[in-house]
Each structure stands twice: as C-alpha cells, then as structure tokens.
C-alpha positions as CSV (number, residue, x, y, z in Angstrom):
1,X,-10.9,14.4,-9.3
2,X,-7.5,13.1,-8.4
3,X,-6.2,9.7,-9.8
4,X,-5.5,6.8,-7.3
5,X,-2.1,5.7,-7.7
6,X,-1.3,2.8,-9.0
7,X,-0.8,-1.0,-7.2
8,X,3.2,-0.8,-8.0
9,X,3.3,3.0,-7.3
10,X,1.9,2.2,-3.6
11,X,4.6,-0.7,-3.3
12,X,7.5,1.2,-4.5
13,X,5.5,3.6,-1.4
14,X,6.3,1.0,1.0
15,X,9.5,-0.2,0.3
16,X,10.3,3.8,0.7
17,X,8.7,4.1,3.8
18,X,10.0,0.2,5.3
19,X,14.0,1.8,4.3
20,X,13.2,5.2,5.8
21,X,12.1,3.7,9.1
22,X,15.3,1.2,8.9
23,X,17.2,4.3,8.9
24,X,16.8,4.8,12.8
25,X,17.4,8.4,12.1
26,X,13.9,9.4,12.6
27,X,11.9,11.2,15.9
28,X,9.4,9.2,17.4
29,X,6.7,11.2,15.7
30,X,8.6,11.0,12.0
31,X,8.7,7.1,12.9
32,X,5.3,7.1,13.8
33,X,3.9,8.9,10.8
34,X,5.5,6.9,8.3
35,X,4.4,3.8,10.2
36,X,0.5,5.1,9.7
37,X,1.1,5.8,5.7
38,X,3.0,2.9,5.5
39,X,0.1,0.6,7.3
40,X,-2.9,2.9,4.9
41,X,-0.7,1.8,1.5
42,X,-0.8,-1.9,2.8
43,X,-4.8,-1.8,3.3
44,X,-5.5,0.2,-0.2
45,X,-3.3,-2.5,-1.8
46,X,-5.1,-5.6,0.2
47,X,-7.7,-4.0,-1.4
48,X,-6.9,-3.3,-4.6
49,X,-5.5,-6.8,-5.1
50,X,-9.2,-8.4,-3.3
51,X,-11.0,-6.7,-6.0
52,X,-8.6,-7.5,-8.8
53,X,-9.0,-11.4,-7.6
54,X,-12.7,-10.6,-7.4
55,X,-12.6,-9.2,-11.1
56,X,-10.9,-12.6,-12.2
57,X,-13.3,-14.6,-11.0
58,X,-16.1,-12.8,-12.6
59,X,-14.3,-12.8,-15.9
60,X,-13.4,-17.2,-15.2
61,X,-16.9,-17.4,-14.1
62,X,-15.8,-18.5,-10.8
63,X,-18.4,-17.9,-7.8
C-alpha cells in the first residue's frame, strides 16, 4: 500500500510545477502535463483540507 503524500508535500508539488511552467521552456505537451498534475494536486489538497475542516468540526462539536 503506498502512503499518500502529505498536504505541504503536494504544495511544495505545486509551487514546482507553477515555476516549471513559468519557465516557457516547455513543449506544448510538457506544458500540458504538468498543467493536469498540477490541477490533480489542487483537488487532492481541496480535499484534504475539506475533510481536515470537517474533522474540526466534529472534534468542536460543530454541525
């Protein structure tokens, strides 16, 4: 079973990816490619930090 990474190890992720496609050194297909990791790493962090804010309302006994 592998590990997910962590919430900072996916944003360190993206700040890599955002400088790489800065560059303007890349094919259209390198661009696009790191474009489509970059967009997963956003939605597995939205989602990590939903259920993190979900977890704190549980523990606050928020609804």
């Amino acid at each position: 079973m592998t590990e997910k990474p962590s919430l900072e190890a996916m944003l360190r992720d993206i700040e890599a990816i955002a400088a790489q496609l800065e560059q303007n050194d890349l094919s259209l297909e390198a661009s696009l490619a790191l474009y489509q990791r970059g967009a997963a790493l956003v939605e597995e962090s939205r989602t990590l930090l939903e259920q993190a804010q979900f977890r704190l309302k549980e523990i606050s006994g928020e609804q």
